[in-house]
C-alpha positions in Angstrom: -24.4 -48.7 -42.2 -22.8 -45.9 -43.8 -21.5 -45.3 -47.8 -18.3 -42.9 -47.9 -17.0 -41.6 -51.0 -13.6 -40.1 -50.4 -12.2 -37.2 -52.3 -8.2 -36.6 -52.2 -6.2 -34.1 -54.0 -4.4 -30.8 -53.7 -5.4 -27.4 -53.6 -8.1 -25.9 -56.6 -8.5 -29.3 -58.3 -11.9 -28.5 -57.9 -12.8 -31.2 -54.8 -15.3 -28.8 -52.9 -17.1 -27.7 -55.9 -17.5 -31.4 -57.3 -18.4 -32.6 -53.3 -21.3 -29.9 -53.3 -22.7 -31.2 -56.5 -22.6 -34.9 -56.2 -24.1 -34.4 -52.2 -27.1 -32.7 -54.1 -27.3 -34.9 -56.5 -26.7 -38.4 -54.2 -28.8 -37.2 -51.2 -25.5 -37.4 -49.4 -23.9 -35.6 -46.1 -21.3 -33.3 -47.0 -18.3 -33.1 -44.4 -15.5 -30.4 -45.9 -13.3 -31.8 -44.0 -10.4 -28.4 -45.2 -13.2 -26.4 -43.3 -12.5 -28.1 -39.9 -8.7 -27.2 -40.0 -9.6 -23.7 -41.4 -12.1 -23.4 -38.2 -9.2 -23.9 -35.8 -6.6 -22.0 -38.0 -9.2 -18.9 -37.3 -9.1 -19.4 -34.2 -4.8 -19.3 -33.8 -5.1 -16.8 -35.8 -7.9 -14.6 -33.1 -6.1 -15.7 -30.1 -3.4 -14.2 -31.1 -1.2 -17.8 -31.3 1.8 -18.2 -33.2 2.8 -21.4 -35.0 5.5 -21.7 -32.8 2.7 -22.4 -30.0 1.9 -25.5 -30.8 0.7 -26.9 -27.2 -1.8 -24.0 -27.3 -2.9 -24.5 -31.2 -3.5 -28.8 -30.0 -5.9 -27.0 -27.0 -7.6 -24.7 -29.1 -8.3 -28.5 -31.5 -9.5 -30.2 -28.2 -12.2 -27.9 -27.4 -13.4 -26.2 -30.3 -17.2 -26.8 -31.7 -17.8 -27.0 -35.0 -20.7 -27.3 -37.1 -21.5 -28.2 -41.0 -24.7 -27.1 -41.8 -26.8 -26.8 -45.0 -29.1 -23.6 -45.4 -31.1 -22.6 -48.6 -29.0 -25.1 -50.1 -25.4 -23.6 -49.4 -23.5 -25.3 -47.0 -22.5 -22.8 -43.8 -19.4 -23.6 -41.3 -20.1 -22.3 -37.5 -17.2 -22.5 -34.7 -18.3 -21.9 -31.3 -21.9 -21.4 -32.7 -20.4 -18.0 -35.1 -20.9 -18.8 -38.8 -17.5 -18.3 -39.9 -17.6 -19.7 -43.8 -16.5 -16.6 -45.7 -13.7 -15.6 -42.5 -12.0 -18.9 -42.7 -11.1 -18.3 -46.8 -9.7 -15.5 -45.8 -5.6 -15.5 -47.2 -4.0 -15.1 -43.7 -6.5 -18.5 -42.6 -5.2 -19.9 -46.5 -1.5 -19.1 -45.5 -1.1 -20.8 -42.4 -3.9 -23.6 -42.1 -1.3 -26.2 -43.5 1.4 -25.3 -41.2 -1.7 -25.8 -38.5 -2.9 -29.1 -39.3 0.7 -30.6 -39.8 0.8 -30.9 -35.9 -0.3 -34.5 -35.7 -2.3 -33.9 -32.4 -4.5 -31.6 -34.3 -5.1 -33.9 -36.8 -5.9 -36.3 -34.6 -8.7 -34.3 -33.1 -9.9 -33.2 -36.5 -9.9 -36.9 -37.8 -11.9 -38.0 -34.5 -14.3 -35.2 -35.5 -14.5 -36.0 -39.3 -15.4 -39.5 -38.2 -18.1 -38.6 -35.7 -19.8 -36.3 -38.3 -19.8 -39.7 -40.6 -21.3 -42.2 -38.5 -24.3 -44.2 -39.5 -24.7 -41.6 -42.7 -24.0 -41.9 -46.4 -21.3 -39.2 -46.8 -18.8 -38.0 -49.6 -15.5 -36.3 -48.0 -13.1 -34.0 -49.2 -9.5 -33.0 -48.9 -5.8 -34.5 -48.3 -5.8 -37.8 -46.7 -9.3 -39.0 -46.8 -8.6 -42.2 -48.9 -5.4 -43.2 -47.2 -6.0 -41.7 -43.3 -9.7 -40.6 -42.3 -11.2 -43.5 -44.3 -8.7 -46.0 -46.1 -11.8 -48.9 -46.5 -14.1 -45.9 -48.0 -16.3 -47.3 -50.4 -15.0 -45.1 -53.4 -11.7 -43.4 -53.5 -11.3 -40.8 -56.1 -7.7 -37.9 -56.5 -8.5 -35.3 -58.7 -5.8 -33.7 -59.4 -4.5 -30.2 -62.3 -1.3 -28.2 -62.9 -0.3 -26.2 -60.3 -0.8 -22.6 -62.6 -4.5 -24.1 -63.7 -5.2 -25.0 -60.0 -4.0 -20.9 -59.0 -5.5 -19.7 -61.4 -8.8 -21.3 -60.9 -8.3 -20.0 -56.8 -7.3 -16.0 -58.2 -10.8 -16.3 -60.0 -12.5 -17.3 -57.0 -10.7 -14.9 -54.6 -12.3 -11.9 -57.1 -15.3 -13.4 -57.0 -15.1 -13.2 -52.9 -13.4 -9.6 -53.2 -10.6 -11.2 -51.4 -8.0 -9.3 -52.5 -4.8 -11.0 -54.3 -2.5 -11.2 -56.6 -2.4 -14.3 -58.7 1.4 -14.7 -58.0 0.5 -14.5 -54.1 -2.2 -17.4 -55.0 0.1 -19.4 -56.9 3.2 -19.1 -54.2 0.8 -20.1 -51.6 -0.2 -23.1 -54.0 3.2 -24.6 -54.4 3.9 -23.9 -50.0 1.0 -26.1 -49.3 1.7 -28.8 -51.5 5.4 -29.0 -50.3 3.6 -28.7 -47.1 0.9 -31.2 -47.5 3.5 -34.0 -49.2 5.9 -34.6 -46.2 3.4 -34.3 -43.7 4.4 -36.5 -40.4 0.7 -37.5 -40.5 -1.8 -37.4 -43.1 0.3 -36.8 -46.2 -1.0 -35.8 -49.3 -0.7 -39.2 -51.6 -2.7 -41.1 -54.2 -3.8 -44.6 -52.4 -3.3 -47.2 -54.2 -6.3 -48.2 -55.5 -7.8 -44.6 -55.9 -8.9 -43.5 -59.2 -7.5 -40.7 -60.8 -9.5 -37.8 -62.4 -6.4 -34.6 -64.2 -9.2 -32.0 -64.0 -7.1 -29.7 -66.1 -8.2 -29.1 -69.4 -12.3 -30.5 -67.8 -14.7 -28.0 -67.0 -16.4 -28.9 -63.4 -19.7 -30.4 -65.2 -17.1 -32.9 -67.3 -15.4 -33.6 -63.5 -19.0 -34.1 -61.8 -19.9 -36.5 -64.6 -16.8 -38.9 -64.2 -16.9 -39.2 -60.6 -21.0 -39.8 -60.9 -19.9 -42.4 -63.3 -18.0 -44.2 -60.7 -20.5 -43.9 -58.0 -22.9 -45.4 -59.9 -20.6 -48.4 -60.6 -20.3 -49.0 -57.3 -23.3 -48.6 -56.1 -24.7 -51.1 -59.4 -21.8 -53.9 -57.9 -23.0 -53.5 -54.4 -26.4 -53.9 -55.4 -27.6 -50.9 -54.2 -30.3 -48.8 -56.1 -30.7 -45.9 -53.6 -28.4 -45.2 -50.5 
């Protein structure tokens, strides 16, 4: 029996950072679910596929392999045994991975996959449709959620960090394409469910985020009757 926290939201609210810390914290398995459709975004992108492909971009989904794995603490993504986690935050990968995984074949690949990863572990999940698609009976349901300039500017900061190179107007652009993008999604929308709770991360630092949503876990697991999981 498995325990699945699921965390929705939009773009730089701060999901990854707060799924990191509470799967150190918890002892849990954490499946970056964004990574999966970055993984076969890359891999459009080195094939040389347009968007405009999409029977090959649905092939690419059917056969890739791809790997979460934690090392020294830091989780690593591999596709087709290659450790690809810095090349799939690259901007082109960030510009076009939502125009990718709005083909609903895709998705359904990637959800198949996202549930495999899952089974028989105690998990938290991150991304767009966790709560209301990948797992609508998880056992906590959490959308964080900021203003779109806090959320770009929180994703410039990290780009410098990465020396990718950007402009903070190019970051917050991209910001407002995906969420127009991620909202009327066919499939897997990006949507508060209804009994999610919701965390505005603006004006919180990440420790003050990491806090409330350890808060709720806690609660549950206390009404479950559950001491360790």
């Amino acid at each position: 029996m498995s325990f699945v926290v699921g965390i929705d939201g939009p773009a730089g609210t701060g999901k990854g950072t707060v799924a990191k810390i509470i799967s150190e914290d918890f002892g849990f398995i954490n499946i970056d679910t964004g990574a999966t459709y970055r993984c076969v975004t890359l891999k459009v992108i080195e094939n040389g596929i347009s968007i405009n492909e999409p029977d090959k971009i649905i092939e690419i989904s059917k056969n890739i392999d791809i790997k979460l794995e934690n090392n020294n603490g830091k989780q690593e993504v591999y596709m087709d045994n290659k450790n690809v986690t810095r090349e799939i935050r690259t901007k082109e990968v960030s510009a076009l991975v939502s125009q990718v995984s709005a083909i609903k074949e895709v998705r359904f690949n990637m959800v198949d996959l996202q549930r495999k990863m899952a089974e028989n572990s105690n998990v938290i999940m991150e991304g767009r449709d966790i709560t209301t698609y990948v797992f609508p009976n998880a056992d906590v349901k959490i959308y964080l959620d900021a203003s779109e300039e806090e959320r770009a500017n929180r994703r410039y900061k990290e780009n410098i960090e990465k020396g990718i190179n950007s402009t903070y107007q190019e970051v917050l652009d991209n910001i407002r394409l995906r969420d127009e993008n991620d909202k009327n999604k066919e499939i897997g929308a990006l949507k508060i469910a209804d009994d999610a709770i919701v965390i505005d991360t603006t004006n919180l630092t990440i420790e003050q985020v990491v806090e409330k949503v350890k808060e709720i876990i806690e609660s549950k697991l206390k009404s479950e009757g559950v001491e360790n999981v």
